[in-house]
VEXMARTI-199725 format. One record per residue (C-alpha): residue in three letters; z, y, x. Coordinates in pm, 1 decimal, m for minus. Each point is the difference from the previous one (the first is absolute). Example, Ala and Ser with C-alpha at 12.3 -4.5 7.8 and 13.67 -1.06 7.14 Angstrom:
BEGIN
pt zaro = ALA	Z = 780.0	Y = m450.0	X = 1230.0
pt zaro = SER	Z = m66.0	Y = 344.0	X = 137.0
END
This chain:
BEGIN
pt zaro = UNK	Z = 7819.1	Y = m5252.7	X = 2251.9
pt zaro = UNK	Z = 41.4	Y = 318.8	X = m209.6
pt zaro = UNK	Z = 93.2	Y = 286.9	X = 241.8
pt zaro = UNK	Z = 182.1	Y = 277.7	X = m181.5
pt zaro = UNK	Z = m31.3	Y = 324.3	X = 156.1
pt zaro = UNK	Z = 112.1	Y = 389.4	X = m55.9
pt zaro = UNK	Z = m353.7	Y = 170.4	X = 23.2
pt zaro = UNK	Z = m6.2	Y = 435.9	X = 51.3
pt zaro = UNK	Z = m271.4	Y = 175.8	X = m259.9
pt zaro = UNK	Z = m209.4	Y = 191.5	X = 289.5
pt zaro = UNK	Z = m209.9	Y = 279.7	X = m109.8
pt zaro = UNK	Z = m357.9	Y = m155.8	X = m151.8
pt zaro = UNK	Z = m288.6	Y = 0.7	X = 249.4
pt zaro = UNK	Z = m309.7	Y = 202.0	X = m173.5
pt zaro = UNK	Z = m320.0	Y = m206.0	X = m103.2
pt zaro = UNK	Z = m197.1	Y = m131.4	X = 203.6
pt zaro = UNK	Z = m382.5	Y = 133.0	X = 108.4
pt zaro = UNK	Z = m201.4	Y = m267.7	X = m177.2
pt zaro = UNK	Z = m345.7	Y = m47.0	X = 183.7
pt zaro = UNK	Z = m352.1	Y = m174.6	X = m108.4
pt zaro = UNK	Z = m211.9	Y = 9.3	X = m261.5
pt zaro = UNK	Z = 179.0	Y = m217.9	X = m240.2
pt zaro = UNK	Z = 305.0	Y = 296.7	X = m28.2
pt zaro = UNK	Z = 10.7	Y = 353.3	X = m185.1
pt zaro = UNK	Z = 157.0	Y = 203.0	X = 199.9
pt zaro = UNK	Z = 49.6	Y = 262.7	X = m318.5
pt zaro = UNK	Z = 135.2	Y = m226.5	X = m176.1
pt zaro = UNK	Z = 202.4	Y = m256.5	X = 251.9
pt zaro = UNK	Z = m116.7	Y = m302.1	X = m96.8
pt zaro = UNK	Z = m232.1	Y = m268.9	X = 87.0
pt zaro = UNK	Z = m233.3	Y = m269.2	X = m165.4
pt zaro = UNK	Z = 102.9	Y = m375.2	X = 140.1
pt zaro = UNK	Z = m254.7	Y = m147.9	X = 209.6
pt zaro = UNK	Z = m160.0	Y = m320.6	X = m158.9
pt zaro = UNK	Z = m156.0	Y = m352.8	X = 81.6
pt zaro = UNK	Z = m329.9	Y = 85.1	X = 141.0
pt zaro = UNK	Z = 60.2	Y = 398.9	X = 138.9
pt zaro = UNK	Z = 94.6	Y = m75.4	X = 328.9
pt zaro = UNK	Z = m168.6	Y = 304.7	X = 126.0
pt zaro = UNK	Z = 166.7	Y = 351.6	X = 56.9
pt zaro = UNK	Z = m240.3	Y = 271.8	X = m108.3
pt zaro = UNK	Z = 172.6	Y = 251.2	X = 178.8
pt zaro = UNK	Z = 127.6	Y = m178.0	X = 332.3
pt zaro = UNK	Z = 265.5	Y = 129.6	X = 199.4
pt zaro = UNK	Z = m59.7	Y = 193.6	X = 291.7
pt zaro = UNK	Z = m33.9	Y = m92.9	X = 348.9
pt zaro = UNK	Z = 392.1	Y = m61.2	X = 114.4
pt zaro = UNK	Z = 138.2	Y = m89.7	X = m339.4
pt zaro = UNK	Z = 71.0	Y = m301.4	X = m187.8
pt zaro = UNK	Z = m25.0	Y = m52.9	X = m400.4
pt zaro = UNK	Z = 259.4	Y = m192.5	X = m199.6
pt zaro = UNK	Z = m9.0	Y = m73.4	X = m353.2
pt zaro = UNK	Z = 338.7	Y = m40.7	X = m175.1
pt zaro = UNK	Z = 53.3	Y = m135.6	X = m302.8
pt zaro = UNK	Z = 340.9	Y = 11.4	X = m172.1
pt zaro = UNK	Z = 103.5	Y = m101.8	X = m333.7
pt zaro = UNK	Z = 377.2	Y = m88.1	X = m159.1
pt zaro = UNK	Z = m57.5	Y = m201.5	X = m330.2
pt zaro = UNK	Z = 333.0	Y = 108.5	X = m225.5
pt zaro = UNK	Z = 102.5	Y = 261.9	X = 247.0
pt zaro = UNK	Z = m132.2	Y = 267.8	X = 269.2
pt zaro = UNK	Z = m94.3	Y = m31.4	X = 371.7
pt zaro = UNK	Z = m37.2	Y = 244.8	X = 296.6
pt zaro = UNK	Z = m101.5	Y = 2.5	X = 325.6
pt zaro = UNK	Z = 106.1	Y = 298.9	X = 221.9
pt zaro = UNK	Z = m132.3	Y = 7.2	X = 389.2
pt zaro = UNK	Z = m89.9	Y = 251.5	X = 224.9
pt zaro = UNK	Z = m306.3	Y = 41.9	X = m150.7
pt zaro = UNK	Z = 183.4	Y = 110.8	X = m343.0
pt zaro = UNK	Z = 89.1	Y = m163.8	X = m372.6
pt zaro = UNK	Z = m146.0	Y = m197.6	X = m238.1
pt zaro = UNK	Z = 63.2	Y = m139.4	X = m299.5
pt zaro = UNK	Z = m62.6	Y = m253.8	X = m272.9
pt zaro = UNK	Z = 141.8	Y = m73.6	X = m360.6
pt zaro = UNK	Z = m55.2	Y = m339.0	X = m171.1
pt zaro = UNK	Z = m204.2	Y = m322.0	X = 18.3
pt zaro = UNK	Z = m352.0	Y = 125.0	X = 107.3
pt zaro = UNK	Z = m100.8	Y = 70.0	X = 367.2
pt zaro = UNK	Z = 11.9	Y = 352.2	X = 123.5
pt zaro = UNK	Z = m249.9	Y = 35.7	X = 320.0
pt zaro = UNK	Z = 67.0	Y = 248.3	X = 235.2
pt zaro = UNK	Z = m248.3	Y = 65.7	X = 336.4
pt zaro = UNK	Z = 136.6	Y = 167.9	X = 297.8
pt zaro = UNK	Z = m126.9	Y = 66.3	X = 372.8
pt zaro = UNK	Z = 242.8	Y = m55.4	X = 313.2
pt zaro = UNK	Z = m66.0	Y = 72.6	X = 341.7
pt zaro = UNK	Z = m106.2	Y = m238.1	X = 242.7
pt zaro = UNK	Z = 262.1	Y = m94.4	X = 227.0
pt zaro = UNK	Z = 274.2	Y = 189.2	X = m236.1
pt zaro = UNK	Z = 319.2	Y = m174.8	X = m146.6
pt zaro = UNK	Z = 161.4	Y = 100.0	X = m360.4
pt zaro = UNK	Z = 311.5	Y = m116.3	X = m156.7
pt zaro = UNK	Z = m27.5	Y = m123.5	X = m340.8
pt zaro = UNK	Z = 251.9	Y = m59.0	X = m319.4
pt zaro = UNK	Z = m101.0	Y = m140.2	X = m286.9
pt zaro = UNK	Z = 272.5	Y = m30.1	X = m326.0
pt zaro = UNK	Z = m22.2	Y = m121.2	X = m279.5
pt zaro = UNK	Z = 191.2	Y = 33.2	X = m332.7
pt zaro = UNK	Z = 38.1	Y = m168.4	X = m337.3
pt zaro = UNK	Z = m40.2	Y = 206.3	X = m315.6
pt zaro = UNK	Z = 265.2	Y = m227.9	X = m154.4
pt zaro = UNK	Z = 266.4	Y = m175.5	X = 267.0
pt zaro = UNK	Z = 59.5	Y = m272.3	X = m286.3
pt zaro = UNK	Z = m384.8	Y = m104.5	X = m72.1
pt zaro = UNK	Z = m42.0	Y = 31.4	X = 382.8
pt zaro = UNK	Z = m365.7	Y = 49.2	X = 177.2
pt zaro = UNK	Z = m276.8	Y = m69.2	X = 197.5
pt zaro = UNK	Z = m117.0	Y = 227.4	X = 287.0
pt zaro = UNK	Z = m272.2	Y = m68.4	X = 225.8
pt zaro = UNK	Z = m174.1	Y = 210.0	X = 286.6
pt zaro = UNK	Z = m314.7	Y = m121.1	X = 233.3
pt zaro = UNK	Z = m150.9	Y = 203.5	X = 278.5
pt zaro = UNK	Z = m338.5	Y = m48.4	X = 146.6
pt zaro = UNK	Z = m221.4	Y = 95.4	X = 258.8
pt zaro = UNK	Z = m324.8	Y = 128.4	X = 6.3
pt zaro = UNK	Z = m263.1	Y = m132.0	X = 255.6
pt zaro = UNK	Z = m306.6	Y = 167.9	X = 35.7
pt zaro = UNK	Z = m146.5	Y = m292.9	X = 190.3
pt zaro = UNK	Z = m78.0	Y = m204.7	X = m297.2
pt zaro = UNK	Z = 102.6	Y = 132.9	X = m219.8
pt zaro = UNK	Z = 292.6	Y = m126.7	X = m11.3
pt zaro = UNK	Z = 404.9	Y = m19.5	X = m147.1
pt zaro = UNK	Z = 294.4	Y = m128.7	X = 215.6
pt zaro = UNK	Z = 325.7	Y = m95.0	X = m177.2
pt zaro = UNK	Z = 242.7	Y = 192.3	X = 153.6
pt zaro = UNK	Z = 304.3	Y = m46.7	X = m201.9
pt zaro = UNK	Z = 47.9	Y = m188.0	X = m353.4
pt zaro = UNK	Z = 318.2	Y = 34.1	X = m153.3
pt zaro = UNK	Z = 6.8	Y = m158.9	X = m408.2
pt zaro = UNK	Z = 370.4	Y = m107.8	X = m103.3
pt zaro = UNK	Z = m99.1	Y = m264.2	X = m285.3
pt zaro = UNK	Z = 274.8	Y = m233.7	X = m149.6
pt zaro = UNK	Z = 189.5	Y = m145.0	X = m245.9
pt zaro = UNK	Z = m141.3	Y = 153.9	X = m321.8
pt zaro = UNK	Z = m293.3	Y = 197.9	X = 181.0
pt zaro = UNK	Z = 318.0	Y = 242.5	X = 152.5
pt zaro = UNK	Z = 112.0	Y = 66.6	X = 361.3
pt zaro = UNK	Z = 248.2	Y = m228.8	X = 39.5
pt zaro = UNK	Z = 143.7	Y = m216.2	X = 319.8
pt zaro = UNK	Z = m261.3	Y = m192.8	X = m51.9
pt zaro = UNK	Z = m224.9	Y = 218.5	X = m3.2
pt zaro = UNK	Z = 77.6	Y = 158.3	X = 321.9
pt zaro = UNK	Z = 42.8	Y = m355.5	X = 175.5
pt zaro = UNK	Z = m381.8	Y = m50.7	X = m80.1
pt zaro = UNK	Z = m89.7	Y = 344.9	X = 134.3
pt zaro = UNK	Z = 170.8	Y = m103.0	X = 359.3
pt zaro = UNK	Z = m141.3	Y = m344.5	X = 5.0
pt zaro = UNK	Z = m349.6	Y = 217.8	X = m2.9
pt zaro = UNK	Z = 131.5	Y = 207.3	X = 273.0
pt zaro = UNK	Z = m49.5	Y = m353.8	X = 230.2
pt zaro = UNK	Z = m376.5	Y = 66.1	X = 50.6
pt zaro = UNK	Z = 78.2	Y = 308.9	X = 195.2
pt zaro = UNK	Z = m96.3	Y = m20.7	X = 373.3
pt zaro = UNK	Z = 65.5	Y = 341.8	X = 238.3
pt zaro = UNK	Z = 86.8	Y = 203.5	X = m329.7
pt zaro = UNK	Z = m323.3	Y = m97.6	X = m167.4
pt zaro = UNK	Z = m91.4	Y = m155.4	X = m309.0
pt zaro = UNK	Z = m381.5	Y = m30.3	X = 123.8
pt zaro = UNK	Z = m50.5	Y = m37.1	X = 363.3
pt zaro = UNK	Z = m314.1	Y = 168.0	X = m38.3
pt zaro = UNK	Z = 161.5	Y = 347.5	X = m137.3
pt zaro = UNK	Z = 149.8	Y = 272.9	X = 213.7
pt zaro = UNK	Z = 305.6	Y = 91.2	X = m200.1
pt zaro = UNK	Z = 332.9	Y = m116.3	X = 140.0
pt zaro = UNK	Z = 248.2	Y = m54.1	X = m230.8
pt zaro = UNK	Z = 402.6	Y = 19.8	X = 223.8
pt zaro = UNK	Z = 372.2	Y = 42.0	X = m109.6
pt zaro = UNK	Z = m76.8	Y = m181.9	X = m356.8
pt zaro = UNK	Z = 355.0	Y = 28.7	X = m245.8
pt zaro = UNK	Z = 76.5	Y = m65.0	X = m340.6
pt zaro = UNK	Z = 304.2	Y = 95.7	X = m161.9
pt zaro = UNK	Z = 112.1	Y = m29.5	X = m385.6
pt zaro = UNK	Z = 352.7	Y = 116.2	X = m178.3
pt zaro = UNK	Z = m65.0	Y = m298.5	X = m227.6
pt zaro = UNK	Z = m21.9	Y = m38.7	X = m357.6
pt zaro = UNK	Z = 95.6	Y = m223.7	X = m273.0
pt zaro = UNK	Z = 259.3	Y = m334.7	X = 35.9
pt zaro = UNK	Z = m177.9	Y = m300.9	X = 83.1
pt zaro = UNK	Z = 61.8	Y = m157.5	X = m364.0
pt zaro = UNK	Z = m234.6	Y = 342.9	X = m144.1
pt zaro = UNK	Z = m291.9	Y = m71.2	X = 263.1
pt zaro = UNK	Z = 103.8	Y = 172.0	X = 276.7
pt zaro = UNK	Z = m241.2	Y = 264.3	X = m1.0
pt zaro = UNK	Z = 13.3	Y = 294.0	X = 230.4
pt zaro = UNK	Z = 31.6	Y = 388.4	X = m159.5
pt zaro = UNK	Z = m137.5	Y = 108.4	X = 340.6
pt zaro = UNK	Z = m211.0	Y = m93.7	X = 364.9
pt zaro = UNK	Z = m44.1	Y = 206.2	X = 280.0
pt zaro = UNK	Z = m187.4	Y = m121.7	X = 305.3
pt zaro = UNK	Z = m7.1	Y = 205.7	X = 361.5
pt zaro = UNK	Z = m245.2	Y = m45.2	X = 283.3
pt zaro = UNK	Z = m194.7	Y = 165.4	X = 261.1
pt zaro = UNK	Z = m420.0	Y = m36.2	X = 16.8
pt zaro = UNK	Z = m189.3	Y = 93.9	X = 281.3
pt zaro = UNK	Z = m391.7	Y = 85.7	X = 56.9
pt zaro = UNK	Z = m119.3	Y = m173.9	X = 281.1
pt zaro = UNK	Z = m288.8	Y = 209.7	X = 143.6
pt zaro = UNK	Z = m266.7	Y = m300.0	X = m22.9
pt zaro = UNK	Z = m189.9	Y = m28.3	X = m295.5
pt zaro = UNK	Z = m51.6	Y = m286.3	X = m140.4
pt zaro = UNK	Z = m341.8	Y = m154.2	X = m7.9
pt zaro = UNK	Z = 45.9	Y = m426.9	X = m112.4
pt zaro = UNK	Z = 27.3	Y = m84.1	X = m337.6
pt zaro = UNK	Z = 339.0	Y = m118.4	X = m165.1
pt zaro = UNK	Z = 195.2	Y = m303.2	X = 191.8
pt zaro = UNK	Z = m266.9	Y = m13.4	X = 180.4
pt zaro = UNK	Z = 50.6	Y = m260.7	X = 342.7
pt zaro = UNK	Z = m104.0	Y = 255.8	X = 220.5
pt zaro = UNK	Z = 315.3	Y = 171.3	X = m54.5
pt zaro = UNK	Z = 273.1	Y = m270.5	X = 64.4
pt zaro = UNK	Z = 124.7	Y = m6.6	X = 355.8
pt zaro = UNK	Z = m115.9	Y = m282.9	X = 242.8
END
């Protein structure tokens, strides 16, 4: 059901500390990690976590405020962002999204991952990709992303990983009538993540990880 909601314009949170090799600092951005480069050259440090965070909003904009600070992403292609949390710490995060055009409506996707050292490995942590009628975030689109949200047990996506994903919301002010496509002019998804302070050592959906 779309919710419709009056929403206050707090003051922007300033960007965030990116950390890792695969991020300019100078320059506040980051180059996307690819099939095969599993391995951080610059690992975080003893008491911190890495995530990677990719964000993209094909026909629109997307951003993701936390405590850790803002980022942002225009159009189709992936923009990869890598941050360290502390182990044991708990953020709150915001991501919105926004069409360029409310009448040709969008797409907006965001996935966070994990880094384990262990393996190396990547834990899903959170996938969010609004895909439907037309390519566009739709009702549709949205009903697919929450079938996905089934595989979650005790906030994870992979057992294996250490990020807990809590308090997950979704909210839209809607879009076009049903009879143009329904497509949404907006998204905005709230939740909490937490570090737990083990790090994570088995690979991906691994049965180690599932509870007895």
């Amino acid at each position: 059901m779309v919710q419709h909601v009056d929403r206050a314009t707090p003051s922007p949170p300033p960007k965030a500390e990116l950390a890792g090799a695969r991020c300019d600092t100078t320059a506040g951005t980051c180059t996307c990690r690819e099939p095969g480069q599993e391995s951080e050259e610059a690992p975080p440090a003893e008491g911190k976590k890495r995530l990677e965070i990719r964000l993209s909003a094909h026909g629109g904009e997307a951003t993701l405020d936390s405590d850790l600070g803002r980022l942002t992403a225009f159009g189709a292609k992936d923009t990869c962002y890598y941050l360290d949390v502390d182990a044991g710490s708990k953020t709150h995060w915001r991501f919105e999204g926004q069409a360029s055009d409310p009448d040709t409506g969008f797409a907006p996707r965001l996935a966070i991952w994990e880094y384990g050292a262990e393996g190396p490995f990547w834990y899903e942590v959170l996938s969010f990709d609004c895909v439907g009628v037309g390519g566009k975030c739709d009702s549709a689109g949205v009903d697919k992303w929450t079938g996905t949200l089934a595989q979650r047990k005790r906030g994870r996506m992979d057992p294996c990983g250490s990020m807990v994903v809590t308090g997950l919301e979704w909210e839209t002010s809607g879009g076009l009538a049903h009879r143009d496509h329904g497509w949404y002019r907006d998204f905005f998804i709230t939740f909490d993540m937490e570090a737990k302070k083990f790090m994570p050592k088995f690979a991906p959906h691994s049965t180690e990880c599932v509870p007895k």
